[in-house]
N, C-alpha and C positions, 0 to 999 in steps of 0.2 A: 784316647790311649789311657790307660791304665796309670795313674801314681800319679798324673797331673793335675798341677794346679791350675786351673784357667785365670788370665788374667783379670779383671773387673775395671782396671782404669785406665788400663792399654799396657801397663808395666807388667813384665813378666816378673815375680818375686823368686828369689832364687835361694834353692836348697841344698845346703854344704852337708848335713848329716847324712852320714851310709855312702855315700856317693862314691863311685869310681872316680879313677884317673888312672892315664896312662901313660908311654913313650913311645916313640916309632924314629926309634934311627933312620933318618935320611940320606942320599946322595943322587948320585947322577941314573940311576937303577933305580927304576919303581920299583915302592914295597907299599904293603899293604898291611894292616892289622889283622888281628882275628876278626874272625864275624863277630859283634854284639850282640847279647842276647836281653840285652833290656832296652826300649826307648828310651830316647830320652833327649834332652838338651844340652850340649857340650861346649863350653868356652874350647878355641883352639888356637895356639900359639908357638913358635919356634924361632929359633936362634940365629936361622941363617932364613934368606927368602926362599918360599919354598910351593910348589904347585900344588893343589888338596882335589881330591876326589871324593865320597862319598856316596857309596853303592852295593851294592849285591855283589858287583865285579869292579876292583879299585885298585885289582893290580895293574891294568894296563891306563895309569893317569900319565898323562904327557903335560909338557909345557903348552902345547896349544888345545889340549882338554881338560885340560886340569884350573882351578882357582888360586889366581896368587895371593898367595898370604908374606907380604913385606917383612922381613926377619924384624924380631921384637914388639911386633907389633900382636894384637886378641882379636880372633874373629868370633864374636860373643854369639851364645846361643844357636849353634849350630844345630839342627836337627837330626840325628841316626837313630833308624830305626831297626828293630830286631834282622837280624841276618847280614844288616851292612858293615860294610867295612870303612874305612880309611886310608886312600890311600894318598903318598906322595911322593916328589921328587925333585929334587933340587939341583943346581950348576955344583955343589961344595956339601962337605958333610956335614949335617946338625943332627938337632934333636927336637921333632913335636912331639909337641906338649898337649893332653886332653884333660877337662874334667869336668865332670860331669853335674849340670845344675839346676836342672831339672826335671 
């Protein structure tokens, strides 16, 4: 992929310059993000626990398709690739969190 850096000693080294980030208000209603138009590597994090998908189609994540991510807690180095989305859904309303690292 384009703009990475490959790792050399198994550590992926992570890149804060230019980088997006984003938010994706949460609740009991899958939502989904825009499509991405850049790969890349994204830390992901939210306030309440909340179920993640990651896909082409990411509006229909459920709690038993979806990946729990434990409120306050970082699912580092996620993988989205160009056209995916993000999506998620939670019991309560938050806020995920993405940024992008490399």
């Amino acid at each position: 992929m384009p703009g990475f850096r490959q790792p050399t000693t198994g550590d992926m080294g992570i890149i804060l310059e230019g980088n997006s980030q984003g938010q994706l208000s949460v609740s009991g209603s899958a939502a989904p993000t825009s499509a991405f138009t850049d790969d890349g590597y994204y830390d992901l994090w939210c306030d309440v626990d909340v179920y993640i998908k990651v896909g082409e189609t990411a509006n229909n994540v459920t709690t038993s398709n979806g990946y729990l991510l434990r409120a306050n807690n970082t699912l580092p180095n996620v993988l989205v690739r160009i056209n995916n989305k993000i999506g998620a859904i939670a019991a309560s309303s938050g806020t995920l969190r993405y940024h992008k690292v490399s």
